[in-house]
Each structure stands twice: as structure tokens, then as C-alpha cells.
N, C-alpha and C positions, 0 to 999 in steps of 0.2 A: 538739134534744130528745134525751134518751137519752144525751149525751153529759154525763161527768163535769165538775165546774165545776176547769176549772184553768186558768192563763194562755194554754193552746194552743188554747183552746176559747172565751174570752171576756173580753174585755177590762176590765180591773180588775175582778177576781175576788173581792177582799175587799171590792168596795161588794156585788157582786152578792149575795153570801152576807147580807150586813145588810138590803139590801133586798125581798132573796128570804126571809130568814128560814130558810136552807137551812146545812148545812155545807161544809166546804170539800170538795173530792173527791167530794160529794152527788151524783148522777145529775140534769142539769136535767129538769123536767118543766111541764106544760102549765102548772099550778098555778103554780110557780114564775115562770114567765114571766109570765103574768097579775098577779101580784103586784108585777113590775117595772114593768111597764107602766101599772102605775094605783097606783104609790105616790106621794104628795106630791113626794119627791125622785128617783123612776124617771127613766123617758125624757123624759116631759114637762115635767122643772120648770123653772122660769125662763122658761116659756111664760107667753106674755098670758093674763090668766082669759079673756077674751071668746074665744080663737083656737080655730080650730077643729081639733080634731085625728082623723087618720088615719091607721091603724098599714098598712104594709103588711108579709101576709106571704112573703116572696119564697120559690122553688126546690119550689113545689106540681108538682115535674116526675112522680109517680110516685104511683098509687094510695094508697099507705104515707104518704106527705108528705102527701096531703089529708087523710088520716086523722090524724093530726096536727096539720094546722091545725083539722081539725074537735073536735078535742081543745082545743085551743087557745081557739076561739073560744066554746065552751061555757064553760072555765073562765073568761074574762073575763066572761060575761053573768051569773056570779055572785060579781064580785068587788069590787064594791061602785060606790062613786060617782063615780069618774073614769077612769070606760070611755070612750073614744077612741070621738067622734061615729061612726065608720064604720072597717070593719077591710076590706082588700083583701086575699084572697090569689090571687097571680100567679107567675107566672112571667118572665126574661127573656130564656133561652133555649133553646129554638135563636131562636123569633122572642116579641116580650112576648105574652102574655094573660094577663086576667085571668079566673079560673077558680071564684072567686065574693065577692061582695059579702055582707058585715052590718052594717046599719046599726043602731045602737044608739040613737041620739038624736036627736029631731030637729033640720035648721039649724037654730042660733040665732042666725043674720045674717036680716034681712029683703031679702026682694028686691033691691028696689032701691039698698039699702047698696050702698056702694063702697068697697073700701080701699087 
């Protein structure tokens, strides 16, 4: 977040701008990510409709980075229909945790399913 959309900051940068809706050298922002993340052909596509999906968001090392993902996780609860069942943001190191959970949907596997 905060950083300029350019090849040193994100990989294929010219989908990111069509899917973000953003320009090129644009500053990314919460919005924007949210956008990627719950476009038809963002992160998810080529996903089974039934699978169930969880974003995680890594490097919550620093009061500023949860504020961030809290940013984050707000701009996804209003960004329409294909918000990721459950968002994680954690950390890896020095050791993992996870530093909070949102759940957005509920499972839609049944208990006892097996896959």
C-alpha cells in the first residue's frame, strides 16, 4: 500500500491497473487491492465456484501495517460479491501469528463433506 504501481512493486502491472481500475504510477491503495482481490479475473479466477477462499494478509509487523490492513479489510466488506469467505492478517516473522481474523461468509462446505 502507498507504493506507486510499477514493475518493482508488482507483478504485471498492466493487468493490475485494468483490474484495479487505477493508472499506471498510481499510488496502490486499500480500495484498489480490494478491487483485485474480488474481481471476476483478480486473484481468484480459475477457482472452483464451490472453493472456498482465504486472503491472507502477510507483514502486520507494525502498528502502521495493521492500520493498513485495517484499511484493507474495511474496503473489502464493501466491495461487492466475491469477498474471500475469511481474510487472515498475520505475520511470519520473527515467529508466524496471526494478529486477526474476518470472516465474511459463511462455510459453504457441510460438515461432514470431504474433499
Amino acid at each position: 500500500l502507498g507504493t506507486p504501481v510499477s514493475s518493482d512493486t508488482i507483478f504485471r502491472p498492466d493487468r493490475w491497473v485494468a483490474l484495479a481500475g487505477s493508472r499506471p504510477s498510481e499510488r496502490v491503495s486499500a480500495e484498489a487491492v480490494a478491487r483485485v482481490v474480488t474481481h471476476p479475473g483478480g486473484l481468484a479466477r480459475g477457482a472452483p465456484a464451490r472453493s472456498r477462499r482465504v486472503l491472507y494478509l502477510n507483514q502486520a509487523d507494525t502498528p502502521e501495517r495493521m492500520a493498513e490492513a485495517n484499511l484493507m479489510l474495511n474496503a473489502l466488506s464493501s466491495s461487492g460479491e466475491q469477498i474471500p469467505e475469511r481474510v487472515v492478517v498475520g505475520r511470519l516473522q520473527p515467529q508466524p501469528q496471526v494478529c486477526a481474523l474476518r470472516v465474511f461468509a459463511a462455510c459453504k462446505q457441510n460438515v461432514g463433506e470431504r474433499r
